[in-house]
C-alpha positions as CSV (number, residue, x, y, z in Angstrom):
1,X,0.0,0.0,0.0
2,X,1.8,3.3,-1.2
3,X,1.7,6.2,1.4
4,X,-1.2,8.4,-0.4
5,X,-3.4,5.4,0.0
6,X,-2.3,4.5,3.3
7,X,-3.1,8.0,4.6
8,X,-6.3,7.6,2.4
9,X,-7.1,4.7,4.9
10,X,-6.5,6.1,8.2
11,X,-8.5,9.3,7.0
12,X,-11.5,7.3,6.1
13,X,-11.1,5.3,9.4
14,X,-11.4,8.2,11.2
15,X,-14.1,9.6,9.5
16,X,-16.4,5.7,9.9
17,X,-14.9,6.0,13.6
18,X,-16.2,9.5,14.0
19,X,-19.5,8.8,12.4
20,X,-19.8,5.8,15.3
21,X,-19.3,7.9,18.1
22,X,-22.2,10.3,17.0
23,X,-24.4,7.9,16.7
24,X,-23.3,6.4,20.1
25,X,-23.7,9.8,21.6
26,X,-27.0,10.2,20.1
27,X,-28.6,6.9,21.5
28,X,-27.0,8.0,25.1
29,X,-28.7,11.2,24.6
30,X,-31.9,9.6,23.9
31,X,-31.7,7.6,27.1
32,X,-31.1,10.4,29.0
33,X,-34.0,12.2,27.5
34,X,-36.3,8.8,28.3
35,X,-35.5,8.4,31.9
36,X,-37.5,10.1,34.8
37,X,-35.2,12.3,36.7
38,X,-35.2,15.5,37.5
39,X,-34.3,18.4,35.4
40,X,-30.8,19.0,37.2
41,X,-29.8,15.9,37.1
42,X,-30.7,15.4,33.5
43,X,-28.6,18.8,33.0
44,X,-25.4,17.1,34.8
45,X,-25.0,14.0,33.2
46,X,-26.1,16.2,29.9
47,X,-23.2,18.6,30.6
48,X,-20.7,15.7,31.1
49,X,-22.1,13.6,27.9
50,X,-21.3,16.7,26.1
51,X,-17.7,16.8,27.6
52,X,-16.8,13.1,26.8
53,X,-18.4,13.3,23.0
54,X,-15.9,16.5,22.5
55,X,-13.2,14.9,24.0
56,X,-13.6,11.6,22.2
57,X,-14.3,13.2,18.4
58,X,-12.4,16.5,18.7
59,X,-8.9,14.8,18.7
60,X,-9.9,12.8,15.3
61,X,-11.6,15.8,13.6
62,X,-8.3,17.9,14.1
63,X,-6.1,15.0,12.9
64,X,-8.1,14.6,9.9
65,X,-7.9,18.8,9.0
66,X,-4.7,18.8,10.1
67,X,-2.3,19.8,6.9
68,X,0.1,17.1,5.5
69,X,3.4,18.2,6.0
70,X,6.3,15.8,4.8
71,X,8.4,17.8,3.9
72,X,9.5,21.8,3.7
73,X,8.4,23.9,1.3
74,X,10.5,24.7,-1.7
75,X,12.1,21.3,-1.3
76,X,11.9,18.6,-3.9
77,X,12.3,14.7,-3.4
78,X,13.5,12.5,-6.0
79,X,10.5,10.8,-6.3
80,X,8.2,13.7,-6.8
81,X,8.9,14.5,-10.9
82,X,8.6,17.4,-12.6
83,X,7.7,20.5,-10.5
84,X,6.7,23.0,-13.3
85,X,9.1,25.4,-12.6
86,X,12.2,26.3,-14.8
87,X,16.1,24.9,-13.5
């Protein structure tokens, strides 16, 4: 598997993994919503659902708009062909 399509594969991975948290965090919101307690204590476990779904989905978003950076600009690898610009 070349690099492009390995990175290809941990994107997508993150993106199916991401997808399966919401949904995960949706059904727990649901319960939460179905259960008879009180309004506070609804509002607390709320507030800390809310917590762990950012904490759990916000490191895997940012990895997946982080920018690829393999190398510094202006440099050229061997592998890499032309680059348009005249010698």
């Amino acid at each position: 598997m070349s690099r492009e399509e390995q990175r290809q594969a941990m994107r997508s991975l993150r993106e199916e993994l991401i997808g399966e948290l919401e949904e995960l965090y949706r059904r727990a919101f649901d319960r939460i919503g179905a259960q008879d307690l009180g309004d506070g204590a609804i509002a607390r476990l709320t507030q800390l659902l809310l917590r762990s779904r950012e904490a759990a989905i916000t490191p895997l978003q940012q990895e997946i708009e982080a920018p690829l950076i393999t190398r510094p600009p202006g440099s050229a690898a061997a592998d890499d062909g032309p680059t348009g610009t005249a010698p």
